[in-house]
N, C-alpha and C positions, 0 to 999 in steps of 0.2 A: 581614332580610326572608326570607321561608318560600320554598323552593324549590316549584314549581308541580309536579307529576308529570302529563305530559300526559292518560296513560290509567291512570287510580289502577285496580290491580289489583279491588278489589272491584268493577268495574263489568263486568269479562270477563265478564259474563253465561253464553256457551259457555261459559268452562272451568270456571265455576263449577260448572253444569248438572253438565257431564259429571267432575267428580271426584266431585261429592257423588252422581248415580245411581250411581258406581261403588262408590262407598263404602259406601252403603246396602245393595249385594248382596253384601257379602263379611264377614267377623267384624269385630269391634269392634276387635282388635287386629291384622290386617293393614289394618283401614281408621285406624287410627292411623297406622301406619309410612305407609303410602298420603299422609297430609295431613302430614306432617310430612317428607317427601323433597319433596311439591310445597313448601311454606314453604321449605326449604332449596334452590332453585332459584332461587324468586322471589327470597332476600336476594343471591343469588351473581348472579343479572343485574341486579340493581339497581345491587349492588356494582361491577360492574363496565363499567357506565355512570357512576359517578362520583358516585352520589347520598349525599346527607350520612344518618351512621346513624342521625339521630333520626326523620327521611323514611323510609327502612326498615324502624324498628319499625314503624311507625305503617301503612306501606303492610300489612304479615306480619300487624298484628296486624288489619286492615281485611278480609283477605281470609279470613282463618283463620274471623271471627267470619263472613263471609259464606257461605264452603262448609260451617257446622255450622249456621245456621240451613235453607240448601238442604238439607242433610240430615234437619233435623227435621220440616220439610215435605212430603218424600218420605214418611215414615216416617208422619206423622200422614195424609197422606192415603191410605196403600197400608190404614192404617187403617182408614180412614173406606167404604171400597169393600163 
């Protein structure tokens, strides 16, 4: 049986929001290092709430794809203006 995660990371709406505006005003390569220390936090408190690692990709890779569509959003609509 699948471990439940009460508040699956990609639905943080805020933190989503606020890394991906962050991300969009800064280079392509500090906004890498940027999403890739947050990913590296999420697995390290996941980790150490106990959760199984197959749960942890799955959450890392749920949020990653969530804070780069937030980003493309931004970016298509700062576009669009």
């Amino acid at each position: 049986m699948g471990v439940v995660v009460p508040f699956p990371a990609a639905r943080h709406r805020g933190r989503i929001t606020k890394t991906a505006s962050y991300m969009a005003s800064i280079s392509r390569d500090h906004a890498e290092k940027h999403l890739s220390e947050q990913l590296r936090r999420l697995v390290a408190s996941l980790e150490k709430k106990g959760i199984e690692p197959d749960t942890i990709e799955r959450e890392r890779s749920a949020y990653n794809a969530a804070v780069r569509a937030a980003v493309w959003r931004l970016i298509i609509l700062r576009g669009a203006s």
